[in-house]
DRENPA-3360 file (N, C-alpha, C; in nm, 2 decimals, always signed):
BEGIN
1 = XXXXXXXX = +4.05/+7.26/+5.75/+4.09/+7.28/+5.89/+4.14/+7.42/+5.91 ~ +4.04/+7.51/+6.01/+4.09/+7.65/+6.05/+4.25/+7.61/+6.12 ~ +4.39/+7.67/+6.11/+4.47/+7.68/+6.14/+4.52/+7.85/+6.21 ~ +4.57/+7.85/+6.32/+4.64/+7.98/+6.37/+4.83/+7.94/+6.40 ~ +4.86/+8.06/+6.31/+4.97/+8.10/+6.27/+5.06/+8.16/+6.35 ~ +5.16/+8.09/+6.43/+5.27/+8.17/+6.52/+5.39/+8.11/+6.51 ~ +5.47/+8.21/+6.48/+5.62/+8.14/+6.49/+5.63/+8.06/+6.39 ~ +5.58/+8.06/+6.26/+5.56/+7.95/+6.15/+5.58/+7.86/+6.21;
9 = XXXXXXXX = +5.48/+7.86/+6.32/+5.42/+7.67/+6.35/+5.22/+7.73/+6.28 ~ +5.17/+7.61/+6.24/+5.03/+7.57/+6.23/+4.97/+7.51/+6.35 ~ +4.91/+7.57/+6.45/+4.85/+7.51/+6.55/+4.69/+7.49/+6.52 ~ +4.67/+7.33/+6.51/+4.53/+7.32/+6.56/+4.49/+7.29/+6.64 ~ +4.34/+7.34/+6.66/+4.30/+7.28/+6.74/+4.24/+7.13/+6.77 ~ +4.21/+7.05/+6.85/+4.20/+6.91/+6.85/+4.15/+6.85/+6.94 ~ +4.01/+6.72/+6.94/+4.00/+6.65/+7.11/+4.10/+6.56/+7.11 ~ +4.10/+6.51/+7.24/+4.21/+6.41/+7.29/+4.14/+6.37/+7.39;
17 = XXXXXXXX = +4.15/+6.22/+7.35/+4.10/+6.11/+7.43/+4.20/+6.06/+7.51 ~ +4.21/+6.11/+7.64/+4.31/+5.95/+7.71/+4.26/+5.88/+7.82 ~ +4.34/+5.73/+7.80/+4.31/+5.63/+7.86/+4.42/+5.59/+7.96 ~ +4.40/+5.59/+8.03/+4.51/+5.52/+8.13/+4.46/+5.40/+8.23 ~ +4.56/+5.35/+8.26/+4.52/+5.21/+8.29/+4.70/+5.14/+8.40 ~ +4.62/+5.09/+8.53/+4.77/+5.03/+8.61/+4.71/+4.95/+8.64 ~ +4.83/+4.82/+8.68/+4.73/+4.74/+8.75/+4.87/+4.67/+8.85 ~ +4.79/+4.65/+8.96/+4.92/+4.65/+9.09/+4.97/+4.50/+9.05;
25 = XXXXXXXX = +5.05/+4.49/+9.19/+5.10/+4.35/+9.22/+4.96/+4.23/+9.24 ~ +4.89/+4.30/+9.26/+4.80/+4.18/+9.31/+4.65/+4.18/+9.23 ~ +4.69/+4.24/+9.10/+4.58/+4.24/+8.93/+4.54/+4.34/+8.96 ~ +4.48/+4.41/+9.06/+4.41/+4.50/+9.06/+4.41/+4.63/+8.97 ~ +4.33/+4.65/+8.90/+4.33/+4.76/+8.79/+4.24/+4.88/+8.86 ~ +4.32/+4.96/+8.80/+4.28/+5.10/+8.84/+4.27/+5.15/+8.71 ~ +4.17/+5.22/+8.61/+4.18/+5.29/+8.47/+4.10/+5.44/+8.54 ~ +4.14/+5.52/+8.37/+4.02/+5.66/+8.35/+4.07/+5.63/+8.26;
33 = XXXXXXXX = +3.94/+5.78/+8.21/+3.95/+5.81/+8.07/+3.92/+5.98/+8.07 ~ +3.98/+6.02/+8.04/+3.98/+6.23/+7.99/+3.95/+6.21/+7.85 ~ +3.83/+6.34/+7.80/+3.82/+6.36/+7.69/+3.81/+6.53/+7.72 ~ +3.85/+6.56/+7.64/+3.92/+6.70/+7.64/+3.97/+6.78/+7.48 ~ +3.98/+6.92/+7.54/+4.00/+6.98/+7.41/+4.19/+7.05/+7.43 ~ +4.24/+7.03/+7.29/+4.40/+7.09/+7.33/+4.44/+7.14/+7.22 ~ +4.57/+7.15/+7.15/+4.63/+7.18/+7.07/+4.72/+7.12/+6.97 ~ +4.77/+7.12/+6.87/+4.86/+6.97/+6.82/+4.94/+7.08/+6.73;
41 = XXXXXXXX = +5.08/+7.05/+6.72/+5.15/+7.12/+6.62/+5.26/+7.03/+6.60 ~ +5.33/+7.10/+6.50/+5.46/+7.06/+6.44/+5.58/+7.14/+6.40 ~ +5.71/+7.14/+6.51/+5.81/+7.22/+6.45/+5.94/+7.12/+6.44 ~ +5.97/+7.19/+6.35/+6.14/+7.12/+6.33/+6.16/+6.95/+6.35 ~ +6.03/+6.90/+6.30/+6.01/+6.76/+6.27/+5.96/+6.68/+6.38 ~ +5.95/+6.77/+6.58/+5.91/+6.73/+6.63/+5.70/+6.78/+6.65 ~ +5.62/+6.69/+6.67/+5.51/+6.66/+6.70/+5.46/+6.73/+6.84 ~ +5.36/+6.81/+6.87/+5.34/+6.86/+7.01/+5.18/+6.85/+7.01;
49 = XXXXXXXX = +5.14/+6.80/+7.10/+5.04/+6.77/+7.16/+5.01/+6.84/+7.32 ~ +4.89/+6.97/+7.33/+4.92/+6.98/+7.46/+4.74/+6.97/+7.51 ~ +4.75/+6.98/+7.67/+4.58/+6.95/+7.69/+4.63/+6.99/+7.81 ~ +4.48/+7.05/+7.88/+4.48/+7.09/+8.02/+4.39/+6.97/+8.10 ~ +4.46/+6.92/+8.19/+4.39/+6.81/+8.27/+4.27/+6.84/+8.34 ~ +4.22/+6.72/+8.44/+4.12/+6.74/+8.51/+4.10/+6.69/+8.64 ~ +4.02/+6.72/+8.69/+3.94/+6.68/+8.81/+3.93/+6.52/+8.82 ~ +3.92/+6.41/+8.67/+3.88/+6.31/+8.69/+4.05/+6.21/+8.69;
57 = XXXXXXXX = +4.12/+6.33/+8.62/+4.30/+6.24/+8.67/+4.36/+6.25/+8.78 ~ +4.27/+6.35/+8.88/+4.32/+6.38/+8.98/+4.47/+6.53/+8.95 ~ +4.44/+6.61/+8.88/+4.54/+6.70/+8.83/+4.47/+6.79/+8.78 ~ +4.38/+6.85/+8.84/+4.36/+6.96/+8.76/+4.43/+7.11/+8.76 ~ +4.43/+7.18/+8.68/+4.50/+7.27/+8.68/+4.63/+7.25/+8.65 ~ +4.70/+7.14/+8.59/+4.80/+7.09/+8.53/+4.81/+7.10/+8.36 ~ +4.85/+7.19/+8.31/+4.88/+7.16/+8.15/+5.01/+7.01/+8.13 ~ +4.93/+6.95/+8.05/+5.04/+6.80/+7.93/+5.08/+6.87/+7.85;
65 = XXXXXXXX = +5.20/+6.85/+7.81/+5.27/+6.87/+7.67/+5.33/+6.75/+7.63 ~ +5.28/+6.68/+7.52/+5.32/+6.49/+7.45/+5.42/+6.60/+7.35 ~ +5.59/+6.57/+7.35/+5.67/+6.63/+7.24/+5.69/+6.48/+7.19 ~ +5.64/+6.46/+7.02/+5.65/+6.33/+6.98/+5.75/+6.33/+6.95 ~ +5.84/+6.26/+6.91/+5.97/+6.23/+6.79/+5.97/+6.09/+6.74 ~ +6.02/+6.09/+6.63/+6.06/+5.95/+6.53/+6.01/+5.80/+6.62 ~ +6.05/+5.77/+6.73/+6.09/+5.65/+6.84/+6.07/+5.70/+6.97 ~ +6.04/+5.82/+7.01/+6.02/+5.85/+7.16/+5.94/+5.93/+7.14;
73 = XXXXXXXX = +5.89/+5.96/+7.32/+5.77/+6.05/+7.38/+5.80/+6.07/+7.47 ~ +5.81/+6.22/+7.51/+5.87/+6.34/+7.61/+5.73/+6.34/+7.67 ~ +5.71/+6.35/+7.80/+5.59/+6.38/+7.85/+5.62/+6.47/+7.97 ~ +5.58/+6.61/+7.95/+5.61/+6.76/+8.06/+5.48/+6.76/+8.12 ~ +5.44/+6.77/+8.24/+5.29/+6.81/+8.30/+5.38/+6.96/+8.39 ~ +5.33/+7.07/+8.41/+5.36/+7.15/+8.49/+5.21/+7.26/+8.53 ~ +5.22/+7.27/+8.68/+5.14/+7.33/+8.74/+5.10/+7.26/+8.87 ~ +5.04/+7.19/+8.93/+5.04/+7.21/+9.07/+5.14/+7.06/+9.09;
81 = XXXXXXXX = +5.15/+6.98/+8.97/+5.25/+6.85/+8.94/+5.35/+6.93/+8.89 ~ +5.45/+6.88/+8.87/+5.59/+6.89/+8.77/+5.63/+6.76/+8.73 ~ +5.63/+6.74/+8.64/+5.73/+6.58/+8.56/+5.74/+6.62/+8.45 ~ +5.84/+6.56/+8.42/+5.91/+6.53/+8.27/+5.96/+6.35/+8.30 ~ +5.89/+6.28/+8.17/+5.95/+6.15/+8.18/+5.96/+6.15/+8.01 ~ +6.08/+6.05/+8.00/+6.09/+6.00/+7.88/+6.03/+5.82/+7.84 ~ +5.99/+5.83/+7.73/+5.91/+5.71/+7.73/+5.99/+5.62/+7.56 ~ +6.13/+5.58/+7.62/+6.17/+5.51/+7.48/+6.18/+5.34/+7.51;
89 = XXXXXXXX = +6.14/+5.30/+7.45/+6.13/+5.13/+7.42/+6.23/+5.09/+7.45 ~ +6.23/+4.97/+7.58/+6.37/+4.91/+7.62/+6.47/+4.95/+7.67 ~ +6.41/+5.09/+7.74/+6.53/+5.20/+7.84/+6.45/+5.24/+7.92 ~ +6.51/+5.24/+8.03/+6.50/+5.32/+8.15/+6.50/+5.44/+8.19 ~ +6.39/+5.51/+8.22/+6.41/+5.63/+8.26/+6.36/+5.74/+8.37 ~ +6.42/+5.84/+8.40/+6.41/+5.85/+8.55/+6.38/+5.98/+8.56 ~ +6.34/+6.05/+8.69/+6.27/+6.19/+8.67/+6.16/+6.18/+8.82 ~ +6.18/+6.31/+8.88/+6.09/+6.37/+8.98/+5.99/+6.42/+8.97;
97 = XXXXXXXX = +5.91/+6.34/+9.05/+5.72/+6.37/+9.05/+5.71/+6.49/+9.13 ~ +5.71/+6.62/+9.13/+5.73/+6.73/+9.27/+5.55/+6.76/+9.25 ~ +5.48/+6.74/+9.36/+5.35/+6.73/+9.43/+5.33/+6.87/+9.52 ~ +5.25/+6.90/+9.58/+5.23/+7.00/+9.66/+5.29/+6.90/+9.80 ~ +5.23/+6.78/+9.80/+5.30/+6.66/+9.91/+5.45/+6.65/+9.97 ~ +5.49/+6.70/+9.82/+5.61/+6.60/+9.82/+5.68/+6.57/+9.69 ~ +5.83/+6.54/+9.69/+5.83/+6.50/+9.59/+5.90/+6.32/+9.59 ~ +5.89/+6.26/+9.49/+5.87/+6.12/+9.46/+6.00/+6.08/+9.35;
105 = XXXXXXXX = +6.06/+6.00/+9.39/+6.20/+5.99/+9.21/+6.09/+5.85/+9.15 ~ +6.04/+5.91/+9.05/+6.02/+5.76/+8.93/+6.08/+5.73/+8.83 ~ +6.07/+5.61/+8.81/+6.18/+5.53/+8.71/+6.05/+5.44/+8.63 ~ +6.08/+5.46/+8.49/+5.99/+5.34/+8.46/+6.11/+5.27/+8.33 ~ +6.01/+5.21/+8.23/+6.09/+5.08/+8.20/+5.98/+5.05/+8.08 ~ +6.01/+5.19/+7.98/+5.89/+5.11/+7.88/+5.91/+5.01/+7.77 ~ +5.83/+4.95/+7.77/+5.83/+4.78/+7.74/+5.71/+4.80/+7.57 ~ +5.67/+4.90/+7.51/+5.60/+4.94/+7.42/+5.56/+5.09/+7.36;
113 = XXXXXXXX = +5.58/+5.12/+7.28/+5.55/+5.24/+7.20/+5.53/+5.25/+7.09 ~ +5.34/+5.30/+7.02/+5.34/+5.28/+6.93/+5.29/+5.42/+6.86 ~ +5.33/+5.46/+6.78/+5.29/+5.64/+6.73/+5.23/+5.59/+6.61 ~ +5.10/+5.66/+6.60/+5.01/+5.64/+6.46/+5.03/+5.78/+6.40 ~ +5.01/+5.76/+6.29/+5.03/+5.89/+6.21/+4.95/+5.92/+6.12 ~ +4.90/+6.06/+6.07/+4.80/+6.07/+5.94/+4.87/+5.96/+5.80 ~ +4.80/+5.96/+5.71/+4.84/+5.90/+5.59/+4.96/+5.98/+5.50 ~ +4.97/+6.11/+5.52/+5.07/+6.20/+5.45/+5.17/+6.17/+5.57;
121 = XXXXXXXX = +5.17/+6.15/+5.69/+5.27/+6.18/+5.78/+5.29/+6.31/+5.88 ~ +5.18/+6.42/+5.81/+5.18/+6.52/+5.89/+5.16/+6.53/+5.98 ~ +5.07/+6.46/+6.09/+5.03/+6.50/+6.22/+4.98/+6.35/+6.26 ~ +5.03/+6.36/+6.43/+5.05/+6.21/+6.50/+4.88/+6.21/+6.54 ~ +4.84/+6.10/+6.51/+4.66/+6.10/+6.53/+4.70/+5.98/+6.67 ~ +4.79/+5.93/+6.72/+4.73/+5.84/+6.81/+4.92/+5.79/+6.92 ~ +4.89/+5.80/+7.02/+5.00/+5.74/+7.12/+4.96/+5.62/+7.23 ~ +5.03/+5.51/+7.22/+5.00/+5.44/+7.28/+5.16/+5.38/+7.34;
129 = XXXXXXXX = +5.11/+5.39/+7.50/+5.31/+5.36/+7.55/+5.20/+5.25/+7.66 ~ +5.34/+5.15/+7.67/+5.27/+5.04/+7.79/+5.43/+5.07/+7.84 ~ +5.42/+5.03/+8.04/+5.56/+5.09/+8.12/+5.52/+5.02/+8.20 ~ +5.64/+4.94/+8.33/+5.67/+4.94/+8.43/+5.70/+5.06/+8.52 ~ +5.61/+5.10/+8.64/+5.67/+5.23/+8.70/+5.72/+5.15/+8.83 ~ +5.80/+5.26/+8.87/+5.86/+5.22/+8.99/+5.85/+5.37/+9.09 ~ +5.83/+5.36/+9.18/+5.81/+5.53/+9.30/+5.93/+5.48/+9.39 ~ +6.05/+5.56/+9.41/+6.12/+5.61/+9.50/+6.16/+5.40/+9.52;
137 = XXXXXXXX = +6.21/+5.35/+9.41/+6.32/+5.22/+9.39/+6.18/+5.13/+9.41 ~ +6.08/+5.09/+9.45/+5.97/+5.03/+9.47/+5.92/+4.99/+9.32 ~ +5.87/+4.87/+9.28/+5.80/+4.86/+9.17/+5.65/+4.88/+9.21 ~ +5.58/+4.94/+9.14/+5.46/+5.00/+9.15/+5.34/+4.94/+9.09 ~ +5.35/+4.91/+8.96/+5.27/+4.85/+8.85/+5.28/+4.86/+8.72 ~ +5.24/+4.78/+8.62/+5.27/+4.76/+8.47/+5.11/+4.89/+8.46 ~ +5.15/+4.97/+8.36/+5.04/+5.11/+8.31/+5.06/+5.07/+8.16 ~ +4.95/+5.12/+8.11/+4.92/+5.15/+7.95/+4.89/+5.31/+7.96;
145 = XXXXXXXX = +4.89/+5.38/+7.84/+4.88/+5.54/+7.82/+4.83/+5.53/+7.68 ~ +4.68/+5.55/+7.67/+4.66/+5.56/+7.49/+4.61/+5.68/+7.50 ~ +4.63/+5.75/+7.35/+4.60/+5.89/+7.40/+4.58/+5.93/+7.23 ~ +4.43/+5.93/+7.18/+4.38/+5.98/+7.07/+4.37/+6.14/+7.03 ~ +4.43/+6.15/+6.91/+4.39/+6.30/+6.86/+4.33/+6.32/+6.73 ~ +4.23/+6.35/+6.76/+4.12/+6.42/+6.65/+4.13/+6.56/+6.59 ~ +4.05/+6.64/+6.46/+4.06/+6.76/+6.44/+3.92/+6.77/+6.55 ~ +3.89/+6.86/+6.56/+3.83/+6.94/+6.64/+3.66/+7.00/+6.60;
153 = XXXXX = +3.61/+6.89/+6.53/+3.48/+6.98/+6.44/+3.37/+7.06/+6.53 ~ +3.37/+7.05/+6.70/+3.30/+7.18/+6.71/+3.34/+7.29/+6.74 ~ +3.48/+7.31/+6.71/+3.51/+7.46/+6.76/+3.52/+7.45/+6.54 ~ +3.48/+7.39/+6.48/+3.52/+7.44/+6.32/+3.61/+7.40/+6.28 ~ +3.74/+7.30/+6.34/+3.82/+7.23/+6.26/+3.80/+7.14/+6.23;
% end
């Protein structure tokens, strides 16, 4: 695996698959799926995962950054969105959606989190978080977030 060297971090490169998935009060499901190319590193024990969105999540021109750690997942989008939410099992957590619209207070309430990891431990190959969201005190709907990372074999990694 080609690697580039900054900061003694190893950044590869990587696709990333995500799946997202809500389904309202009344079942109704709403999913996508983004497949996409990003970056994956590791500093000071935390995991970083980043990807540029799209047209089909409704965000394009938004960069993700997944900061993994041990039991949680930091999730930053910045660019025509702004969020930071935290995603820890059995806690509540809270944070502003700012939109070109408007901005929105969410709260969600994750109820699952599961981090896969290579066989050595080096690098997180897979995130999967299930949440209760809530928009501005309103319950919204139960979401899933699975979100695969591969090495990258046609750019050569």
């Amino acid at each position: 695996m080609s690697l580039i060297k900054q900061s003694n971090t190893d950044i590869s490169h990587v696709l990333i698959s995500v799946k997202g998935s809500q389904q309202d009060a009344h079942g109704e499901e709403d999913a996508i799926e983004l497949f996409t190319h990003g970056r994956r590193y590791a500093k000071n024990g935390v995991h970083y995962i980043t990807y540029q969105e799209s047209g089909i999540s409704g965000m394009e021109g938004v960069s993700t950054l997944l900061k993994v750690y041990a039991d949680y997942v930091i999730l930053v989008r910045r660019g025509s969105v702004d969020q930071r939410q935290e995603f820890r099992v059995r806690q509540r957590s809270h944070s502003r959606y700012v939109t070109p619209y408007g901005t929105m207070e969410i709260s969600i309430q994750t109820t699952r989190l599961a981090i896969t990891r290579a066989e050595d431990n080096s690098q997180v190959t897979g995130i999967h978080i299930e949440y209760e969201l809530e928009i501005d005190g309103q319950w919204q709907s139960t979401n899933k977030l699975a979100v695969l990372i591969q090495g990258d074999k046609k750019n050569g990694h």
